[in-house]
N, C-alpha and C positions, 0 to 999 in steps of 0.2 A: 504494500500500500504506500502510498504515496503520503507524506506527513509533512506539514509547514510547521513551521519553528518560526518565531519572532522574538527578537529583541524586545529592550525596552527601550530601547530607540526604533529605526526606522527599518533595520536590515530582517529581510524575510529571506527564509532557506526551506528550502524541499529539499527535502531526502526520503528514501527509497529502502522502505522499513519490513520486516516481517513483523507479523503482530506477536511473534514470540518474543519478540526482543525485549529486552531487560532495560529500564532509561539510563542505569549505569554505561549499559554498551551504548546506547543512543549520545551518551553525551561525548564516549568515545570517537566517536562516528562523527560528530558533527566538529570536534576538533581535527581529525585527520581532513574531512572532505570542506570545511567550512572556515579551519582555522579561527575557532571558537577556544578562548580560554582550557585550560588545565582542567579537565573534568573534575578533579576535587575543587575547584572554585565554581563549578556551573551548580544552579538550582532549577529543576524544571518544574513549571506551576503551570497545573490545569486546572480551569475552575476556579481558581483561589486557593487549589491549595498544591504546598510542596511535596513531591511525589519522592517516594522512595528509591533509592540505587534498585533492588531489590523487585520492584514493582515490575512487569511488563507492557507492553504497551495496550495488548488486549485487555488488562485487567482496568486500566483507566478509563475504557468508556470511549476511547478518543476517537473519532469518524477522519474522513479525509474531508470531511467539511469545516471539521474543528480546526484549532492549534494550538501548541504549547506556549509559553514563555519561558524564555531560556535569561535568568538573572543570573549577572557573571560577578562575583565579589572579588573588591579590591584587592591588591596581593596584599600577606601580612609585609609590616614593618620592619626593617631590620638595622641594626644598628649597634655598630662594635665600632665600639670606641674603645679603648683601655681594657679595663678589665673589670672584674662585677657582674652584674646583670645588665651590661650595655650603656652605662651611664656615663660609664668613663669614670667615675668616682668612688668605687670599691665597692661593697656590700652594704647593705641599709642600715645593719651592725655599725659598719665603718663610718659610713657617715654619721649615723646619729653620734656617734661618740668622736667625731672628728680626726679619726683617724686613716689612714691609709690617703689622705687629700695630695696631689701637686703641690702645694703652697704650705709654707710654715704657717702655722698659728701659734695664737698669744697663749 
């Protein structure tokens, strides 16, 4: 079956689905043929709601009339500076007690 995927912008994709397919694989799929985000960042919402890796596509109801929403979440953050938990300033320990700092104190 023939399946449309849309963004939450303006970009629509059709791909070319068995209804056994799993939306894990689908979100697979639609990064290799679509170059759609990292499947562990894609969420796919039908209906309003977020559908399971797990789920297939028969199991959702979805017609070739319908279509999904494919919400793509920002990448995490990252940030190494120094050393600690990325702050560049030691351990929360360290700081509260003003230890482990670049700079002398009084």
């Amino acid at each position: 079956m023939k399946l449309m995927v849309r963004d939450v912008g303006t970009k629509r994709m059709v791909v070319e689905v068995e209804p056994s397919l799993k939306i894990g694989e689908l979100k697979t799929k639609l990064q290799a043929e679509h170059s759609v985000a990292d499947p562990a960042r894609q969420k796919m919402i039908y209906k309003g709601k977020v559908l399971k890796d797990a789920d297939t596509i028969e199991s959702t109801g979805v017609t070739e009339a319908d279509f999904y929403v494919c919400m793509v979440s920002a990448p995490p953050k990252v940030c190494c500076l120094g050393r600690g938990r990325g702050s560049g300033e030691g351990t929360e320990t360290e700081r509260r007690n003003g230890e482990g700092l670049a700079w002398p104190h009084t």
